[in-house]
ZAMARGU-4260 file (C-alpha; in steps of 0.2 Angstrom, whole numbers, plus 5000, padded with zeros to 4 digits):
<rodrens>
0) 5478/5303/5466 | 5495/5305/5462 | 5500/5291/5468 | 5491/5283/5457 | 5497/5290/5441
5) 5515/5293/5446 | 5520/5273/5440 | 5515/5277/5424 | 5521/5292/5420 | 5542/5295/5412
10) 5552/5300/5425 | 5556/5313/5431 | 5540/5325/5430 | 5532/5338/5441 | 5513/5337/5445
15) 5501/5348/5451 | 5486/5345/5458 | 5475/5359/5451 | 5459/5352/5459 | 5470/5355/5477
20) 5475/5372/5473 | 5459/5378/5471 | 5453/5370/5488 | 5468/5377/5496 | 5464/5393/5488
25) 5448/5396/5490 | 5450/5391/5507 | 5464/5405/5513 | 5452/5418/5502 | 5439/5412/5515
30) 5450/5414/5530 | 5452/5434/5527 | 5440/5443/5527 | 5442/5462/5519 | 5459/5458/5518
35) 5466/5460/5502 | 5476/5445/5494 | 5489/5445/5481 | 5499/5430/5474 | 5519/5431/5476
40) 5523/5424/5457 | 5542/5421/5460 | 5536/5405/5471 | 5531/5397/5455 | 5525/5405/5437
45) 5517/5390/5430 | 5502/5397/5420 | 5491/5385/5423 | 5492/5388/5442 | 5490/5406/5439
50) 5475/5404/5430 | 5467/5395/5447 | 5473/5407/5459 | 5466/5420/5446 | 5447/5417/5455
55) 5453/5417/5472 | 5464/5431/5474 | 5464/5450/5471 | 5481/5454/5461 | 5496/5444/5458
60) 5514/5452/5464 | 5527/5453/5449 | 5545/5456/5454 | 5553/5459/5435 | 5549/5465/5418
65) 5549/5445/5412 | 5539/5441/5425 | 5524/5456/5421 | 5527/5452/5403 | 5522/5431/5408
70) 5506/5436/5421 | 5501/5450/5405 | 5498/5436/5393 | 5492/5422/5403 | 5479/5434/5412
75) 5478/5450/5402 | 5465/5458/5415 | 5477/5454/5431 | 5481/5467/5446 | 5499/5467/5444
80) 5511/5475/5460 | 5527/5479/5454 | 5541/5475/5466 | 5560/5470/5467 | 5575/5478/5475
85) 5584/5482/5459 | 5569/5491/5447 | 5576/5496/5429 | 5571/5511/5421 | 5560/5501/5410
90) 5552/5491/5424 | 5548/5506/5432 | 5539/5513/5419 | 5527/5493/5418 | 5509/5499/5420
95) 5506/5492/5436 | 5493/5493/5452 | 5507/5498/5463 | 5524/5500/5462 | 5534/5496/5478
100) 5546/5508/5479 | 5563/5504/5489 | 5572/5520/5489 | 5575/5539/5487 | 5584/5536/5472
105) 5573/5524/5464 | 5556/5537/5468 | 5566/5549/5461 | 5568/5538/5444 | 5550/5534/5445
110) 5544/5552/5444 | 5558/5557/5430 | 5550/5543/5420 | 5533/5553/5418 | 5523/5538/5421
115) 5508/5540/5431 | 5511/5528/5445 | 5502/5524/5463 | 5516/5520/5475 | 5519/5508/5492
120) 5535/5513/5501 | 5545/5497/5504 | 5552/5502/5523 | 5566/5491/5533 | 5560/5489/5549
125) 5573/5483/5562 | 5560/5473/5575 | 5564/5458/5582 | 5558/5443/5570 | 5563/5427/5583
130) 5560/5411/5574 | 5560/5419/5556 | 5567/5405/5543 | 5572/5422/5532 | 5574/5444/5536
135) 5573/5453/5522 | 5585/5464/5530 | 5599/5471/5520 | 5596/5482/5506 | 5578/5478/5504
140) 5569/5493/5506 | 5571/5509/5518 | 5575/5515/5535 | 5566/5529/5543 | 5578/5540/5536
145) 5575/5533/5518 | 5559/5536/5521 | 5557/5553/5527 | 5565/5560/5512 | 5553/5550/5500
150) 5538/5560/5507 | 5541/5577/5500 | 5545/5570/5483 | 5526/5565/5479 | 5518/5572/5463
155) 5499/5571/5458 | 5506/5560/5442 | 5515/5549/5457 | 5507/5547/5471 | 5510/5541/5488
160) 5497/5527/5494 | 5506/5517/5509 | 5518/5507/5513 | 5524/5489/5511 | 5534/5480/5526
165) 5538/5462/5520 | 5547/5458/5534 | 5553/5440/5536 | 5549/5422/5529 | 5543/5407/5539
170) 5532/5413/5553 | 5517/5407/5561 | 5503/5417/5563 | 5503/5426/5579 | 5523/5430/5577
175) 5520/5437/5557 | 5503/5447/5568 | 5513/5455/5580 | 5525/5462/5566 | 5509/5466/5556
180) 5504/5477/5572 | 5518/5488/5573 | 5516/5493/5552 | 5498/5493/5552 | 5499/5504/5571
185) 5510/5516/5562 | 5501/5520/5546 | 5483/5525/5543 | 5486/5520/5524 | 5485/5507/5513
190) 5499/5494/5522 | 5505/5476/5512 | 5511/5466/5526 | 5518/5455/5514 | 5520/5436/5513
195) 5531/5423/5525 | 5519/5411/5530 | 5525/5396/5538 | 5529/5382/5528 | 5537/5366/5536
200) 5545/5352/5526 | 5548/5341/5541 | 5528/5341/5546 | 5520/5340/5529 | 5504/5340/5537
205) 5506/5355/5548 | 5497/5372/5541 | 5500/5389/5543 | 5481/5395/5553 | 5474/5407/5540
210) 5460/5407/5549 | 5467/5415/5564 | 5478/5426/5555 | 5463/5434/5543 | 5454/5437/5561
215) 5468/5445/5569 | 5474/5456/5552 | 5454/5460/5554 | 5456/5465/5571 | 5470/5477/5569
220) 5463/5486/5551 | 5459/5505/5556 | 5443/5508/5549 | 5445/5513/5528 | 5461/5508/5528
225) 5466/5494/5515 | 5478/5480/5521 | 5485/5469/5510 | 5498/5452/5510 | 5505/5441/5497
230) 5509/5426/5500 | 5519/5413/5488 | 5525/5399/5493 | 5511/5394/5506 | 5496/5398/5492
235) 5505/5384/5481 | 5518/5371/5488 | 5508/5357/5493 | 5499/5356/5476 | 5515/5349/5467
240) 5525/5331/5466 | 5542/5329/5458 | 5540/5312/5450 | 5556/5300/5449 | 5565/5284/5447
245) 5578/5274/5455 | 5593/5271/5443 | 5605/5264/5458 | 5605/5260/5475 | 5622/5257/5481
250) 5633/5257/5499 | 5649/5268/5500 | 5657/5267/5517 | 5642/5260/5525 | 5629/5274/5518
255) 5617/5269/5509 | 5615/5279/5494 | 5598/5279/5481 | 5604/5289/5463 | 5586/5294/5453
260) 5583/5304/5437 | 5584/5321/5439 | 5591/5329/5455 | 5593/5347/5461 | 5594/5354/5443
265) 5575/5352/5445 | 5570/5351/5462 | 5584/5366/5472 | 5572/5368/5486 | 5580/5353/5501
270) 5599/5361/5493 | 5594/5381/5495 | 5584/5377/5511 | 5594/5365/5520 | 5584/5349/5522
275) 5577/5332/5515 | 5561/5335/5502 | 5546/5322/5509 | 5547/5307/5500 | 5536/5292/5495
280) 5544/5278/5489 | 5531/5266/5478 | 5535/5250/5475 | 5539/5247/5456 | 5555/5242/5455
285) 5564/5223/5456 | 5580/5227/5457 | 5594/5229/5470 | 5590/5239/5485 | 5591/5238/5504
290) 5576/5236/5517 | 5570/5249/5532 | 5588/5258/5530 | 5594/5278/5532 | 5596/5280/5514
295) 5602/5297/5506 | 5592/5302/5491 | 5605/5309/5478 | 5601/5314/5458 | 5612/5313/5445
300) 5623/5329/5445 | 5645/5325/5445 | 5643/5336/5465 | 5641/5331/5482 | 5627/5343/5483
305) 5616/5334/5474 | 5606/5328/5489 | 5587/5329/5491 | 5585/5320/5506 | 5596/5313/5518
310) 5598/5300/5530 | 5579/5295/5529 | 5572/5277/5533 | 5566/5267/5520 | 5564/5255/5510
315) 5569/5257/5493 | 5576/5247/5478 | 5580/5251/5457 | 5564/5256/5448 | 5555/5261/5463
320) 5545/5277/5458 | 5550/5292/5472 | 5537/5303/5473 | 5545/5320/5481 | 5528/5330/5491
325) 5528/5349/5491 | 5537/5353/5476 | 5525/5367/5468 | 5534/5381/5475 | 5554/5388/5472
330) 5557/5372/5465 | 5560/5371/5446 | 5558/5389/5442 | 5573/5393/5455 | 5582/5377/5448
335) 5599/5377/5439 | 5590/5369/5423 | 5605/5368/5410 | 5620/5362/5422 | 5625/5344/5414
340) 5611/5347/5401 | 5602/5332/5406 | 5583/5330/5401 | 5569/5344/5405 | 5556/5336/5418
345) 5538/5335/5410 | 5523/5344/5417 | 5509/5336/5422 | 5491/5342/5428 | 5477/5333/5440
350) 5459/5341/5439
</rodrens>
């Protein structure tokens, strides 16, 4: 379908596919059976997608006081988690589900607050992540050290319910298991495995196996104890399109060069990640262009770093519409919005 709308709308505009996302949804909800499933709202806040994920999944993870304050109002009865490396005093005291805790210090705050608080211990676990696109290595979370003196600070107002080991981003399932082992193996408690599902840009149609992922997490729960994961980017990615326009095609040293509306300031994701966005050129334009050539897809921002895709073989001509494919996650709410000031995108919904 959004193929069929993308000529007519003005460029450039993000689309989501609503009625998608609540296949896709329902779908992973189906694959996990006595798993718990949280949505990672950093991969993309749109309140309309929220509002579908709302019937699918069993909390949603916040990592800031803005983002808490935005799931609050679009979905006042939401399960938040309250995480992030860096908690304020005031997002510490958030009324929360769970409050992921990534330090001595920070447990010690929490309890000074005299908030009642249920608490997952965020631990950094060096185990060998081969493959991974991302380790949340560094200063996320604690080492066996951190964690050992966190356990004798517990209070019955703060109270101690697992632990959370988001590891690393951009595994498949039987790699993001056998790190899921070694957590759940450890603790008897409630254990957040955390998100990093595999997500590939170059293979558009390859999916992460939720089916064999929710039967092995199934396979490794203890009896009573809770395990939980929250995913992001993989619950909402394919359901959005960045919709643009050719303004230019042009030749410079040989390279062939397409300019569009918009650029990077709305779309960061093939800039932060590394690679070209999948594309679809439609054939609306009548203007200069060049035939079944490696073009690089540039916006319209004064750097060299405004590149969405690169070297790709295509078609493509002035006034084609380019209609960029997994685009509803870290894409315009990770994007430098304000940097030439050039037009906000429009939203767009398919249901």
């Amino acid at each position: 379908m959004i193929f069929e709308v993308a000529p007519a709308l003005e460029a450039p505009a993000f689309v989501y596919d609503l009625a998608g996302l609540d296949a896709h949804a329902a779908a992973v909800r189906a694959a996990l059976p006595g798993i718990e499933l949280y949505y990672a709202v950093k991969a993309n806040p749109d309140p309309a997608l929220l509002r579908v994920l709302d019937a699918h999944v069993d909390g949603f993870e916040v990592s800031s006081a803005g983002e808490h304050a935005h799931v609050s109002a679009v979905l006042p009865k939401a399960r938040l988690a309250v995480g992030g490396p860096g908690k304020t005093d005031a997002e510490l005291r958030l009324p929360a589900h769970r409050v992921h805790v990534e330090s001595p210090f920070e447990l010690r705050r929490l309890i000074g607050s005299g908030v009642s608080a249920d608490v997952l211990l965020r631990l950094n676990l060096r185990l060998e992540t081969t493959g991974a696109a991302l380790t949340m290595s560094g200063p996320f979370g604690m080492d066996a050290d951190g964690l050992a003196a966190c356990l004798p600070l517990f209070t019955d107002t703060v109270r101690l319910r697992g632990v959370h080991a988001h590891l690393a981003s951009g595994l498949d399932a039987p790699a993001l298991l056998e790190l899921a082992s070694v957590v759940m193996a450890q603790h008897d408690e409630e254990v957040n495995v955390g998100g990093g599902m595999a997500v590939s840009y170059t293979s558009p149609g390859s999916r992460f196996d939720w089916a064999a992922y929710g039967a092995g997490l199934d396979a490794l729960r203890r009896p009573g104890q809770v395990v939980r994961i929250e995913p992001g980017r993989a619950l909402t990615v394919y359901c959005g399109s960045y919709v643009t326009r050719v303004i230019d095609v042009r030749r410079v040293h040989g390279e062939a060069f397409a300019i569009v509306h918009g650029g990077t300031h709305h779309l960061r994701t093939p800039a932060t990640k590394g690679h070209s966005q999948p594309f679809t050129v439609l054939p609306t334009g009548t203007g200069p262009g060049v035939e079944d050539t490696p073009v690089t897809v540039v916006g319209q921002l004064c750097t060299p770093k405004d590149v969405l895709a690169c070297g790709v073989r295509t078609s493509i001509r002035v006034g084609d519409t380019v209609v960029f494919g997994m685009a509803g996650a870290y894409a315009w709410n990770i994007s430098h919005h304000d940097f030439l000031m050039h037009p906000k995108p429009g939203f767009h919904y398919l249901t």
